[in-house]
C-alpha positions in Angstrom: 25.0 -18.0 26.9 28.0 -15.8 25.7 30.0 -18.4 28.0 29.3 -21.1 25.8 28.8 -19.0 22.5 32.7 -18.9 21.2 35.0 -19.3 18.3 36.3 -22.2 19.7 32.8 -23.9 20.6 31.4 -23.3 17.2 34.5 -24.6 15.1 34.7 -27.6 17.7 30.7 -28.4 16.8 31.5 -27.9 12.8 34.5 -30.1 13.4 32.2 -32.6 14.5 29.4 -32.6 11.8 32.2 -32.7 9.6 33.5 -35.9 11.2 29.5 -37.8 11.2 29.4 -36.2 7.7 32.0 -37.8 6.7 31.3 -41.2 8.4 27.6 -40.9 6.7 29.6 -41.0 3.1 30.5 -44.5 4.1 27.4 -46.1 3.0 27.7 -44.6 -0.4 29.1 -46.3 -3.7 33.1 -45.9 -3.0 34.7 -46.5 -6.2 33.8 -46.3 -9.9 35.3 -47.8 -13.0 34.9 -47.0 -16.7 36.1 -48.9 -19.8 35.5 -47.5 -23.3 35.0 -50.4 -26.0 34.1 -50.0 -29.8 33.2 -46.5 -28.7 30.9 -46.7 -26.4 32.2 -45.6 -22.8 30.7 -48.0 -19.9 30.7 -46.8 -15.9 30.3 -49.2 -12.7 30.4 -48.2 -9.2 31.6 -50.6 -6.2 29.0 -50.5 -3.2 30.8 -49.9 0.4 30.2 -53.4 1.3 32.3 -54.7 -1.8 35.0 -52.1 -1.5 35.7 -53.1 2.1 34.8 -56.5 3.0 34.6 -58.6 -0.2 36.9 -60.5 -1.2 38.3 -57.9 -4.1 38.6 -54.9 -1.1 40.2 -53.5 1.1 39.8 -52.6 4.9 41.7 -49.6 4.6 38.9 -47.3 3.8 36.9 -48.8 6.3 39.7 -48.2 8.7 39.9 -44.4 7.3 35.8 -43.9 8.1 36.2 -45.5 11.9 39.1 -43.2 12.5 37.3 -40.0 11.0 34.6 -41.2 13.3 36.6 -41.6 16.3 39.0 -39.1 16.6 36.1 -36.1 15.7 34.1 -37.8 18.7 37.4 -37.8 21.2 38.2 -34.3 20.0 34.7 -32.3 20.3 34.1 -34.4 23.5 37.8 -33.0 24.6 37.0 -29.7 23.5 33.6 -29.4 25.1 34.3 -31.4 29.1 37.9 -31.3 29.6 39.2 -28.5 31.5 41.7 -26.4 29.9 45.2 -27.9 30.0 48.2 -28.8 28.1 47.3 -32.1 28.8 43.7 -31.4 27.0 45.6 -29.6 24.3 47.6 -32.5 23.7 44.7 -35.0 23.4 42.7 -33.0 21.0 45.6 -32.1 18.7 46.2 -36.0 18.6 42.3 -37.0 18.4 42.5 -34.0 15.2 46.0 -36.3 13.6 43.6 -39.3 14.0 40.8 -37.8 11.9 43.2 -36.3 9.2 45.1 -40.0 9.0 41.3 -41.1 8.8 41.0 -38.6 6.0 43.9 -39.3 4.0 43.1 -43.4 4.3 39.9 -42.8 2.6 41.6 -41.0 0.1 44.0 -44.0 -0.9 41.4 -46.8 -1.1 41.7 -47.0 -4.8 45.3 -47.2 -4.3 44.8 -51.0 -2.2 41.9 -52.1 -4.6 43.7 -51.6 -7.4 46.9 -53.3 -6.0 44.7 -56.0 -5.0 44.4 -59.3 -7.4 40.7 -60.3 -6.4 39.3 -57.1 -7.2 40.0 -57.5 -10.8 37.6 -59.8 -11.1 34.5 -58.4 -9.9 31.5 -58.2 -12.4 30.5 -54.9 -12.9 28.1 -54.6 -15.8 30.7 -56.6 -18.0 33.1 -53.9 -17.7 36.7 -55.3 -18.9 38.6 -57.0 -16.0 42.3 -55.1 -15.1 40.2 -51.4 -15.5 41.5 -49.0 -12.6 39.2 -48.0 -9.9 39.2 -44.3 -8.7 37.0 -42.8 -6.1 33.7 -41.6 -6.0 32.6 -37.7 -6.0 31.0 -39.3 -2.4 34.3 -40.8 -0.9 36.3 -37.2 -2.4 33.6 -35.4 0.0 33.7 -37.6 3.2 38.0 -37.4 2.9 37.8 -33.9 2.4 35.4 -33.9 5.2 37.4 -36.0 7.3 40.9 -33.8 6.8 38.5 -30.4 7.4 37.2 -31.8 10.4 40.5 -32.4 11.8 41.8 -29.3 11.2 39.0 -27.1 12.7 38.7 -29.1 15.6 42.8 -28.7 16.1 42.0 -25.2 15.3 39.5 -25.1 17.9 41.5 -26.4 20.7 44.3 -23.7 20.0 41.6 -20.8 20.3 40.6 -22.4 23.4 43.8 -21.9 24.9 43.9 -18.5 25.1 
C-alpha cells in the first residue's frame, strides 16, 4: 500500500479530478451579459451550446474543455502505467502544457464572442445588442481548474522522478 501511497500518486489523482472537474463546468451557462437602462440593471447568461456552436460562438472554449480533458487523462494515465523515464517525464510535462493551454482557452472565450459579429445579435431577455460578454463564476472555476490541474500533474511527474 505505501508503494502506491505517494506524493506523486496523490497530486497525479487531484490533477485529474481537477481536469473532469473542470470538463463538468462545460455544461454550465458560459458567459453572462448585463445592460443597465433607465435604471434598472438587466443580466443574461449564454448556455454552452450557444457559446460554442451557434452561430454567435465560438469553438474555442470548446476546444479549451477537450484539451483540459485530454491532456489531464494522457498525464494521470502517464503518471500512473508508464515506467519511469525521461521519455515519461517528457510526455507528462507536455500532456500538463496541454491542460494549461486548455485552461487559458477557456479563459479567453469572451475574447472570440465578443470579436464575433453574430453574437451581437442573440436575444437574451431584450438585453441591448453590442453589450460585452464576460465569463461566468462556472467557466472562472473550470479554467482555474484546468491551469491547477496542469500544474499538479507536472508537479507530480517531477516528484516521481526522484
Amino acid at each position: 500500500m505505501k508503494k502506491y501511497l505517494t506524493l506523486s500518486n496523490v497530486l497525479a489523482c487531484c490533477a485529474f479530478l481537477l481536469a473532469i472537474l473542470a470538463f463538468a463546468f462545460m455544461f454550465t451557462d458560459q458567459l453572462s451579459t448585463s445592460a443597465t437602462v433607465l435604471g434598472k440593471t438587466t443580466t443574461g447568461t449564454v448556455s454552452f451550446n450557444d457559446a460554442f456552436f451557434s452561430d454567435g460562438g465560438s469553438v474555442v472554449g470548446f476546444i479549451g474543455y477537450l484539451l483540459v480533458l485530454i491532456g489531464g487523462l494522457c498525464a494521470c494515465s502517464l503518471n500512473f502505467f508508464v515506467k519511469k523515464s525521461n521519455v515519461k517525464l517528457l510526455a507528462v510535462v507536455i500532456a500538463s502544457l496541454v491542460v494549461i493551454a486548455g485552461g487559458v482557452l477557456i479563459f479567453l472565450l469572451p475574447v472570440f464572442v465578443n470579436n464575433n459579429t453574430g453574437a451581437k445579435g442573440w436575444d437574451l431577455g431584450g438585453l441591448a445588442s453590442g453589450t460585452a460578454f464576460s465569463l461566468t463564476a462556472t467557466a472562472i472555476i473550470a479554467a482555474i481548474a484546468g491551469i491547477v490541474s496542469g500544474l499538479l500533474s507536472c508537479t507530480a511527474s517531477f516528484l516521481a522522478k526522484k
